[in-house]
N, C-alpha and C positions, 0 to 999 in steps of 0.2 A: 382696302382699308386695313390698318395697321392692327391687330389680333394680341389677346394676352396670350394665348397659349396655340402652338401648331401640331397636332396629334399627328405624325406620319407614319402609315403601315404599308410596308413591304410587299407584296404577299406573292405565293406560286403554289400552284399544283394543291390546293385548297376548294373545298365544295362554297358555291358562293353563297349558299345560306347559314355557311361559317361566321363568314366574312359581315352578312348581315346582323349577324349577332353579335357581333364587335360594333359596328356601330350603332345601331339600336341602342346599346349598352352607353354608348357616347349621349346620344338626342336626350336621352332618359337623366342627364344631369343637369337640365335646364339651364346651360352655360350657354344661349347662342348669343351671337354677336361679340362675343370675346375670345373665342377659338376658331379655328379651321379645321379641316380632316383633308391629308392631303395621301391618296392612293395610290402607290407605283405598282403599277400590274405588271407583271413580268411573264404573264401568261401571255402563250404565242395565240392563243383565240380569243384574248381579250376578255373574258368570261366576266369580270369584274364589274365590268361600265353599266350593265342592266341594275346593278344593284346599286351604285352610286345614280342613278338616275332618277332610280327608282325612290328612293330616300332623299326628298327635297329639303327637310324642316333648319338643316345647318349647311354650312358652304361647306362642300366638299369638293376640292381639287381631282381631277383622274388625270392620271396620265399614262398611259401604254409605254412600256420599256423594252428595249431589246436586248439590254445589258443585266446577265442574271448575274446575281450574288445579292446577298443581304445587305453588305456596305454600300454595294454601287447602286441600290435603290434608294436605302436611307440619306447619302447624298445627293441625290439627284432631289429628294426631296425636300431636303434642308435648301436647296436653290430656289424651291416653287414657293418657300414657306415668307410669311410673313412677323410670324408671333414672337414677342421677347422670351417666351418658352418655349421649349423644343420637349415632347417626349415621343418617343422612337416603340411604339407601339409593335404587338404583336397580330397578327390576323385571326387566331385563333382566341385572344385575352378577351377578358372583359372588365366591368367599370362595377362598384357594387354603387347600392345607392347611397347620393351624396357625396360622391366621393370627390369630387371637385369642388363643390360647394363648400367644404371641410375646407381645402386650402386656399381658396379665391384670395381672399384678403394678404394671406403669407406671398403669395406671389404677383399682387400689386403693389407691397409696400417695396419688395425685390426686386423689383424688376428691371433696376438698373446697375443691379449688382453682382458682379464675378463669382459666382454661385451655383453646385449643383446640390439636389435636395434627394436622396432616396425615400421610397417606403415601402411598406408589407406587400410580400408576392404570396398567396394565398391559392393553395387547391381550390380549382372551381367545385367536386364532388364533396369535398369532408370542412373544408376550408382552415385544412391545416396547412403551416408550411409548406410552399412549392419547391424553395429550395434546401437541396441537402444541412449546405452551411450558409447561415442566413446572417446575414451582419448584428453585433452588438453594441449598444453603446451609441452613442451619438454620431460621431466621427469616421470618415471612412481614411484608411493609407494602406501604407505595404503589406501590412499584417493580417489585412482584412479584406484587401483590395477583388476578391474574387466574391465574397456574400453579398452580392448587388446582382442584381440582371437589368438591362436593356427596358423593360417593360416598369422599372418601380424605379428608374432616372428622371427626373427634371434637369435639364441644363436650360442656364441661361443665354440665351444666345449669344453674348459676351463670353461666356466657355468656348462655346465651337468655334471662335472669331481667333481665340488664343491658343488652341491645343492644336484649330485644323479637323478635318472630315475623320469619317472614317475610313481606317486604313481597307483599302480594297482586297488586300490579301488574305484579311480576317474572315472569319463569318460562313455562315452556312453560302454552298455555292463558288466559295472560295477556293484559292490554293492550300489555304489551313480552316477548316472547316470549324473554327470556332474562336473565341477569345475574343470578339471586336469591342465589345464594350468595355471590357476590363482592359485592351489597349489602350481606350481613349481616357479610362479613370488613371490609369498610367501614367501618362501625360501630365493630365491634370495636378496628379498629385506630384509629377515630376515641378509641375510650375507652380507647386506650394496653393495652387485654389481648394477650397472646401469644400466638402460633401460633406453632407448636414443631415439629417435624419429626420423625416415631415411626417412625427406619427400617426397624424388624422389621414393619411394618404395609405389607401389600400387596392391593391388589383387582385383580379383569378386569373387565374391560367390553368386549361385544362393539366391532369395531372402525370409527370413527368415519366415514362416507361421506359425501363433498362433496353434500352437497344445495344445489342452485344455487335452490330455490322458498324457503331459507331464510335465504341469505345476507344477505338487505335485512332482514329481521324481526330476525335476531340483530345485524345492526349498531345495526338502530334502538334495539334494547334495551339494548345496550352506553353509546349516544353521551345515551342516558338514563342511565344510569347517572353516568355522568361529570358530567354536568351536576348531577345530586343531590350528588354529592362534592363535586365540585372548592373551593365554598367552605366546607369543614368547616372552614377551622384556612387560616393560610399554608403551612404544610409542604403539606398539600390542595393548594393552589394550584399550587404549586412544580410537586410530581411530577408531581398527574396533569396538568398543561399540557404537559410533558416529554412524556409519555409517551401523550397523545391527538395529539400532533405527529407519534410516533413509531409513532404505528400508522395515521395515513393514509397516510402517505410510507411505508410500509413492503409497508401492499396495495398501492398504486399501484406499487412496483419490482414484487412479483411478479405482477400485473397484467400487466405489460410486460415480465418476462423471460420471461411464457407464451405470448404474443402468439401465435410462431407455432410454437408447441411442445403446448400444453395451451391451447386455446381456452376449455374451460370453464370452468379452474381463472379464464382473465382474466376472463370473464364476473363468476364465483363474487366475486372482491376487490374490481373495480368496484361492484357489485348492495351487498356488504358497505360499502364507503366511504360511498356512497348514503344508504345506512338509515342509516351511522353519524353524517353531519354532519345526518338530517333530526333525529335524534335528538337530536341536541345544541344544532342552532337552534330546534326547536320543543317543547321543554321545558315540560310541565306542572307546575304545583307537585304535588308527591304529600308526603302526610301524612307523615308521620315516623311510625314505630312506635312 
């Protein structure tokens, strides 16, 4: 049966009473018969399926993967999916309460229309902002196209039919260890579709730790990114030139306002800068979705 909304999560190398509390977090919004929960386990023991079993009260899809990366599961499960809404869940997130019930109506009156909607990504512990830079304003494009994450997207499934999957190159597991959802707003905003801002729509995510072994891999995925953009269009050009100016020069000050305060935080934005121009000088063509 045909579903308003298809929650798809990813997940690997996660404790399955993680994973349970992700969806718990789901059952607990009293949306059934309008969503799915669809699972790609990418764990080679399968660890996942006892807890999807286990939890009968909404339909949830499992399905065992062999193919790691974050893109190549969240496509795989945009193919098992049915709902006019797609959001691309985390294994570790959660739902606070009501929080689908907030937007139920916004995304039946939508639902036939070329539309993505963001909202609030919120620390599970303090329930402050999860992200560094968090989008302002209603509207998502160039200038902003990075304060969104994967976990507080609504697409319509009319999006994904027009921009195409995600790129499998992206993403945790990937050849560029990050960027996939900002490739796909990319896109989008390359085909002039809207990202809209659903502010009764809030998620948690536990809260986000400077990993300094990861700082070069998410740059270099980044300064990949940019380089796939930059020539979409001259608007492309404009901004993000602006704005790949505006985030070297931006690690490099806190870099150096860490110096002798927070060594590792300098470490963390130099090691970032790094991956971010290898990323940008040494640019592979990647297929287009």
């Amino acid at each position: 049966m045909k579903k308003l909304l298809s929650i798809i999560i990813s997940t690997k190398d996660k404790n399955p009473d993680v994973l349970k509390r992700t969806i718990l977090s789901i059952v607990s919004q009293d949306f059934s018969g309008l969503l799915e929960i669809i699972i790609i386990d990418q764990n080679q023991d399968k660890r996942m399926e006892s807890v999807c079993r286990e939890i009968s009260s909404l339909d949830i899809i499992y399905q065992s993967s062999d193919q790691i990366g974050l893109s190549n599961g969240r496509n795989l499960g945009f193919g098992l999916s049915s709902g006019d809404w797609l959001l691309f869940f985390d294994d570790d997130a959660v739902f606070g309460e009501g929080a689908l019930k907030n937007i139920k109506n916004e995304l039946e009156i939508k639902r036939s229309e070329k539309i993505i909607y963001y909202g609030k990504i919120l620390n599970l512990e303090d329930n402050k902002n999860y992200l560094t830079r968090h989008a302002h304003g209603n509207r998502i494009g160039y200038l902003n196209f990075d304060g969104v994450c994967s976990i507080g997207l609504l697409f319509n499934r009319l999006v994904i039919e027009a921009v195409g999957l995600f790129d499998k190159n992206f993403g945790v597991g990937a050849k560029y260890g990050a960027g996939e959802e900002s490739d796909m707003i990319l896109r989008a905003i390359d085909k002039q579709i809207e990202i809209l801002s659903l502010p009764n729509f809030a998620v948690s995510h536990p809260r986000a730790l400077l990993q300094k072994g990861k700082a070069a891999t998410y740059g270099f995925g980044l300064g990949v990114l940019y380089r796939k953009h930059i020539f979409d269009s001259f608007r492309s050009f404009i901004c993000l030139s602006v704005k790949l100016i505006l985030e070297v020069v931006g690690r490099l000050v806190l870099s150096s306002a860490n110096l002798f305060i927070h060594l590792d935080k300098t470490f963390y934005h130099v090691q970032y800068v790094v991956g971010f121009l290898k990323g940008l000088f040494s640019y592979e063509s990647i297929n287009r979705q």
